[in-house]
TORMITOR-990389 format. One line per field, with one value per atom (N, C-alpha, C): x, y, z; atom name; residue in one letter. Coordinates in nm, 4 decimals, decimal comma. Layout:
BEGIN
px = X | ...
py = Y | ...
pz = Z | ...
name = CA | ...
resn = A | ...
END
This chain:
BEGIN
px = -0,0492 | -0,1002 | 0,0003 | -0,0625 | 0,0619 | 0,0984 | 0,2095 | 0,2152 | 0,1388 | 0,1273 | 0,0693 | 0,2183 | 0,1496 | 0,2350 | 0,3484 | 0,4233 | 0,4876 | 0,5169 | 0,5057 | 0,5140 | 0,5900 | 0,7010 | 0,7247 | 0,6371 | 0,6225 | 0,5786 | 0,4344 | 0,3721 | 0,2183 | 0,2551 | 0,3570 | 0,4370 | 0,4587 | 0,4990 | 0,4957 | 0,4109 | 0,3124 | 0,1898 | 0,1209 | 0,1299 | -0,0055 | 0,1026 | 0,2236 | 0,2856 | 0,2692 | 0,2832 | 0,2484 | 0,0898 | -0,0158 | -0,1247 | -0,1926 | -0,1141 | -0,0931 | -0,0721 | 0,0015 | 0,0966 | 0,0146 | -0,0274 | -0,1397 | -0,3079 | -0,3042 | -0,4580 | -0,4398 | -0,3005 | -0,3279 | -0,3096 | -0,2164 | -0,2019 | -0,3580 | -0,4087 | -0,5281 | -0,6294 | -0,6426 | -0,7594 | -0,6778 | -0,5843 | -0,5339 | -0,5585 | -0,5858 | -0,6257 | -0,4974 | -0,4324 | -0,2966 | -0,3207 | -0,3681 | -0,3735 | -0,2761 | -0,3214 | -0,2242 | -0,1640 | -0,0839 | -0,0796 | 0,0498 | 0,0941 | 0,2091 | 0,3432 | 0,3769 | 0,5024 | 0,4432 | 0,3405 | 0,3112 | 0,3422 | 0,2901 | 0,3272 | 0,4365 | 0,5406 | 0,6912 | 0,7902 | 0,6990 | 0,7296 | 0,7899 | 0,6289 | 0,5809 | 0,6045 | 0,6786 | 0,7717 | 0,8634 | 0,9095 | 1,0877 | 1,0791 | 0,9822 | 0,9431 | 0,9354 | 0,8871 | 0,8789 | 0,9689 | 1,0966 | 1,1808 | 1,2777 | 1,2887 | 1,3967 | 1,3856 | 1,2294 | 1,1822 | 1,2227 | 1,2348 | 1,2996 | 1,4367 | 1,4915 | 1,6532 | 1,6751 | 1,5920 | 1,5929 | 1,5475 | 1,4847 | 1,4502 | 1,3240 | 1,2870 | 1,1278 | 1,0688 | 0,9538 | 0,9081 | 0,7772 | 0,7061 | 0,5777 | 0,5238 | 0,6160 | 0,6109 | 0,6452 | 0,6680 | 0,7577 | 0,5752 | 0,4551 | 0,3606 | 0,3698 | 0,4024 | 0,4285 | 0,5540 | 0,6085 | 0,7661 | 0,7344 | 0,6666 | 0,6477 | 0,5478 | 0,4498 | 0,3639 | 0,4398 | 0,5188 | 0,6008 | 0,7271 | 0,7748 | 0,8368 | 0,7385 | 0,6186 | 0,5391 | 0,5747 | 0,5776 | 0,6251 | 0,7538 | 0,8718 | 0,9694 | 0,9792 | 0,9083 | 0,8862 | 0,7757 | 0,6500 | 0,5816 | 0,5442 | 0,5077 | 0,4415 | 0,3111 | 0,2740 | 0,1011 | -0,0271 | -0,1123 | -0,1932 | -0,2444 | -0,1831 | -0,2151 | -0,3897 | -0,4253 | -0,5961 | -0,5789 | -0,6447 | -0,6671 | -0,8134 | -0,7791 | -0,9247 | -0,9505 | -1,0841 | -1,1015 | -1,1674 | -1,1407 | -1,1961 | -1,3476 | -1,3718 | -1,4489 | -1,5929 | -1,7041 | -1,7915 | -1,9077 | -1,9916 | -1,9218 | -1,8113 | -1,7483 | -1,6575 | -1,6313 | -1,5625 | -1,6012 | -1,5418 | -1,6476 | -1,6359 | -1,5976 | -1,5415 | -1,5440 | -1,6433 | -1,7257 | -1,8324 | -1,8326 | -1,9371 | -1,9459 | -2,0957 | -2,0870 | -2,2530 | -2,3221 | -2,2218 | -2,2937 | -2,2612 | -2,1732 | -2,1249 | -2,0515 | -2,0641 | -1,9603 | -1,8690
py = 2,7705 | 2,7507 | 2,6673 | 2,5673 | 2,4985 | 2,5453 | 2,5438 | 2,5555 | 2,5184 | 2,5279 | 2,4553 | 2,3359 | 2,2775 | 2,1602 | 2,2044 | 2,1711 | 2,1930 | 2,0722 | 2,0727 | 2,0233 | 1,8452 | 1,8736 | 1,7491 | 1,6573 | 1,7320 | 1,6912 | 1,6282 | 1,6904 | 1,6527 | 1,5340 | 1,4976 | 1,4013 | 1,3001 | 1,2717 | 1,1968 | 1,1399 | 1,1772 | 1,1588 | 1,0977 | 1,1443 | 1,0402 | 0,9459 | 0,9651 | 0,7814 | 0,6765 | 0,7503 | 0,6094 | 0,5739 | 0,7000 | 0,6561 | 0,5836 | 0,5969 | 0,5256 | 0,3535 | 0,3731 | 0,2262 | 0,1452 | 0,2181 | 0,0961 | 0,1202 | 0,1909 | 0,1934 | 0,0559 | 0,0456 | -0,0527 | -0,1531 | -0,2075 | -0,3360 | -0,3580 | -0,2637 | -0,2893 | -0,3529 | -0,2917 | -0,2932 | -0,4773 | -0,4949 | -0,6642 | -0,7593 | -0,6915 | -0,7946 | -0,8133 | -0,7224 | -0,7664 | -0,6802 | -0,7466 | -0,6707 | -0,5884 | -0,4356 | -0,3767 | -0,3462 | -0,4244 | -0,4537 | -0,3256 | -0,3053 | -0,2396 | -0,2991 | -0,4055 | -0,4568 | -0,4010 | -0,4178 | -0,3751 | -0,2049 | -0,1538 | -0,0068 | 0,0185 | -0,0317 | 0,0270 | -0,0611 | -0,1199 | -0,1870 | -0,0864 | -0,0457 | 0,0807 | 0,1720 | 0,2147 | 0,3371 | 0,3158 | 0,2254 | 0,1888 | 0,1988 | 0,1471 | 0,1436 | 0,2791 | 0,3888 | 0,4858 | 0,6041 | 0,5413 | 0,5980 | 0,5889 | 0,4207 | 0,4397 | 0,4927 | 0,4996 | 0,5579 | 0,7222 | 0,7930 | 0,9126 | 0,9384 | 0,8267 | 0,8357 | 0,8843 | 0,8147 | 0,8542 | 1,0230 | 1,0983 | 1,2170 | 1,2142 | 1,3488 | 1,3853 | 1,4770 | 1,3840 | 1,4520 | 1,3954 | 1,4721 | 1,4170 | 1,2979 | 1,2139 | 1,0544 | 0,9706 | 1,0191 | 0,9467 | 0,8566 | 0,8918 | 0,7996 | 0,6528 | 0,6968 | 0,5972 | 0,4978 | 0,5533 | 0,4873 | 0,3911 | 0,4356 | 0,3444 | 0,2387 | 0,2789 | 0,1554 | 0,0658 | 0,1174 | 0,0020 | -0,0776 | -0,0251 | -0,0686 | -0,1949 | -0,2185 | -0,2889 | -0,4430 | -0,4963 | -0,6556 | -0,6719 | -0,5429 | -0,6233 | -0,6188 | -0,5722 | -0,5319 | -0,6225 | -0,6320 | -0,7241 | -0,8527 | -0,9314 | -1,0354 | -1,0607 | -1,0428 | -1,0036 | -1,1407 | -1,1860 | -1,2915 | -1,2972 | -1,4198 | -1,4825 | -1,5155 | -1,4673 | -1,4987 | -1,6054 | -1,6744 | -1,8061 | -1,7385 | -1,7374 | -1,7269 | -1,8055 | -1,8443 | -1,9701 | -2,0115 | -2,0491 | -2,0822 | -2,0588 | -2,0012 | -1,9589 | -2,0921 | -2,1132 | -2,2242 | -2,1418 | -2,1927 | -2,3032 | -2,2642 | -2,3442 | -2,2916 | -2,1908 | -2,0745 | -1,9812 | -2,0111 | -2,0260 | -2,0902 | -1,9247 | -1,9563 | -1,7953 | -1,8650 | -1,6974 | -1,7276 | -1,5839 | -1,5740 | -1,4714 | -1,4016 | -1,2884 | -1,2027 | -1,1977 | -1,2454 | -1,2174 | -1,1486 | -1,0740 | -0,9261 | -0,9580 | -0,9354 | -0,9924 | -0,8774
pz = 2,0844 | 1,9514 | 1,8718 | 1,8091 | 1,7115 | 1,5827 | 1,5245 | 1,3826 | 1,3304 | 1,1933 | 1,0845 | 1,0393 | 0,9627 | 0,9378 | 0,7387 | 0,7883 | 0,6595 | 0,5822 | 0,4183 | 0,3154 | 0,3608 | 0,4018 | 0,4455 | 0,5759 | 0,6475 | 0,7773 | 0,7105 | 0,6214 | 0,5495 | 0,4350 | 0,3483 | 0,3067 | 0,3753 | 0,4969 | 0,5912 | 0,6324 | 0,6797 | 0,7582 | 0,6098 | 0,5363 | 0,4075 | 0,3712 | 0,3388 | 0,3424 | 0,4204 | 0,5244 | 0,6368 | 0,6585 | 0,6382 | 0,6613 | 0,5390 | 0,3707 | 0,2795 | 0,3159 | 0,3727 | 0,4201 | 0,4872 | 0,6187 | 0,6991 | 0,6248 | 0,5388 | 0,5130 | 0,4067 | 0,2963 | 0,2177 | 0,2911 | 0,3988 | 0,4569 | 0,5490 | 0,5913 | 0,6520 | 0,5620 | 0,4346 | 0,3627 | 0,2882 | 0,3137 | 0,2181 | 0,3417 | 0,4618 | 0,5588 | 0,6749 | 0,6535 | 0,7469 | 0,8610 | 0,9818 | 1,1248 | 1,1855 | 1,1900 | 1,2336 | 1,4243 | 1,4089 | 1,5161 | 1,5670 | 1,7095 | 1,6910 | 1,6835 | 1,5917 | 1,5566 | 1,3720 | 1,3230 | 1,2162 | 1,2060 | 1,2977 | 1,2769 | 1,2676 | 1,3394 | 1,3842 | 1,2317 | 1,1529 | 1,0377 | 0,9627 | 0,9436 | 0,8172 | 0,8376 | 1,0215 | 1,0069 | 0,9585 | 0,9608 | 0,9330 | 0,7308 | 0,6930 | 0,5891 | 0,5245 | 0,5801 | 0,5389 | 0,5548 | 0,6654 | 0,7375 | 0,5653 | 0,5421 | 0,4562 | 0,3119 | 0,2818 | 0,2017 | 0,1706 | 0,3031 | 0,2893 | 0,2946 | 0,3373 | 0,3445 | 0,1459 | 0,0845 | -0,0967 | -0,1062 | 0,0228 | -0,0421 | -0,0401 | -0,0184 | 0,0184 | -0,1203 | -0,1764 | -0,2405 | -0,2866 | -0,3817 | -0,3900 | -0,4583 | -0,4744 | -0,4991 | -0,3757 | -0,2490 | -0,1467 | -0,0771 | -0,1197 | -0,0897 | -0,1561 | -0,3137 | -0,4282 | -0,4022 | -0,3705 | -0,3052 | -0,1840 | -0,1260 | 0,0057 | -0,0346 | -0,0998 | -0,1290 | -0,2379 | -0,3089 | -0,3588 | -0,2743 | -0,1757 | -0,1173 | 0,0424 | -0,0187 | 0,1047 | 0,1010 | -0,0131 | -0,0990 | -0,0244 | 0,0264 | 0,0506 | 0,2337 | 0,2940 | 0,4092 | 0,4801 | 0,4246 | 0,4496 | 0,3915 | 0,4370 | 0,4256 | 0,3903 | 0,2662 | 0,2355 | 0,2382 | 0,3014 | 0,2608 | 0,1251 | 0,0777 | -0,0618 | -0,0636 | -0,1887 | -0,1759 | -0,3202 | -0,2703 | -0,4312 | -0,4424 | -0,5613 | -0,6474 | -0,7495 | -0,6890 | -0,7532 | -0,9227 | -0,9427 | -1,1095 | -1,1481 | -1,1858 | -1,2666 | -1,2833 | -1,2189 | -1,2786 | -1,3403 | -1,4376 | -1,4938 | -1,5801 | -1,6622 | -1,7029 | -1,8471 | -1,8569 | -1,9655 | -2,0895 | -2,1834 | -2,3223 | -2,4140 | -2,5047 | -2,5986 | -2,6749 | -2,7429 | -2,8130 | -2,8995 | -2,9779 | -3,0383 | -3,0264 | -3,0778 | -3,0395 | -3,2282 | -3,3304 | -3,4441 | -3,4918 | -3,4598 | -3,5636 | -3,6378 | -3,7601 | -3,9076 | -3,9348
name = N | CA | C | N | CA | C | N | CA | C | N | CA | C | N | CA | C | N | CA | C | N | CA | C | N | CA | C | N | CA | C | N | CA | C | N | CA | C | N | CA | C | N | CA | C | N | CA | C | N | CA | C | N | CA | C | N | CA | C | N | CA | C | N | CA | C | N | CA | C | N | CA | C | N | CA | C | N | CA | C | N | CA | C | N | CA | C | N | CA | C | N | CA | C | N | CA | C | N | CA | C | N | CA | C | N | CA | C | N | CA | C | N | CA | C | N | CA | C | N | CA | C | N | CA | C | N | CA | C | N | CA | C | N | CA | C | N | CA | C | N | CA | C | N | CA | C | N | CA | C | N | CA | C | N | CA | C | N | CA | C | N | CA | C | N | CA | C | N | CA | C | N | CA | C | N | CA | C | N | CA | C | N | CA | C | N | CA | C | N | CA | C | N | CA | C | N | CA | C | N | CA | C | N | CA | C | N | CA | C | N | CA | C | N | CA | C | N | CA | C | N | CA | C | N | CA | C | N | CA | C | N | CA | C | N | CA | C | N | CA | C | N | CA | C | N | CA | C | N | CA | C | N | CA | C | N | CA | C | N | CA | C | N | CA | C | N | CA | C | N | CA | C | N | CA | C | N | CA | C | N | CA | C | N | CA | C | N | CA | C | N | CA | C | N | CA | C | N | CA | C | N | CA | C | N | CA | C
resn = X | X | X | X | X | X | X | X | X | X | X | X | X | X | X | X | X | X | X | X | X | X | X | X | X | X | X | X | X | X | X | X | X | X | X | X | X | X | X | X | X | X | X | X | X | X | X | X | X | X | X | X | X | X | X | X | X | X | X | X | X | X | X | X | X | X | X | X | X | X | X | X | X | X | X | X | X | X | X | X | X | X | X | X | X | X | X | X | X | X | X | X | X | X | X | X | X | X | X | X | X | X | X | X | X | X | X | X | X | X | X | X | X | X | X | X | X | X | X | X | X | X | X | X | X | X | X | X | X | X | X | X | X | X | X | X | X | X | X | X | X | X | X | X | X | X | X | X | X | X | X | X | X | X | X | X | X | X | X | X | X | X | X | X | X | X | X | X | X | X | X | X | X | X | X | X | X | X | X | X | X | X | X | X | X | X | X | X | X | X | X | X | X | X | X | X | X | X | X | X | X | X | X | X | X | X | X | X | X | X | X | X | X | X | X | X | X | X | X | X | X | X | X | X | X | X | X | X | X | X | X | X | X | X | X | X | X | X | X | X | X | X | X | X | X | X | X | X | X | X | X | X | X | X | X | X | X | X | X | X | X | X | X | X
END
């Protein structure tokens, strides 16, 4: 029979599954050089201490770890004039 999982061990597991769910969902293929990234990523994330921001910590720490695809978005046609609805 296994344990149940304790507080950290459950801390862990949603940072990293934090980590590849946002690089997945921005388009970055998770490959396994990507995984062993976002361990390391989340490794040094706890070297700061385990606690219930250490999900928040890691997703801010993704900008310096990865490499994210730039999306251009494109201008607006036609183009948006300001206007008013009439209200005095």
């Amino acid at each position: 029979m296994t344990e149940p999982l304790t507080m950290p061990e459950i801390l862990c597991q949603q940072a990293l599954e934090r980590v590849l769910t946002y690089l997945g969902d921005d388009g970055v293929t998770l490959t396994t050089d990507t995984c062993r990234q976002a361990l390391n990523l989340v490794e040094s994330a706890l070297a700061e201490g385990i606690g219930p921001d250490l999900p928040a910590r890691c997703i801010d720490r993704i900008p310096f770890y990865f490499e994210l695809p730039c999306e251009a978005i494109p201008d607006a046609s036609p183009t948006l004039k300001r206007g008013r609805i009439g209200y005095d």
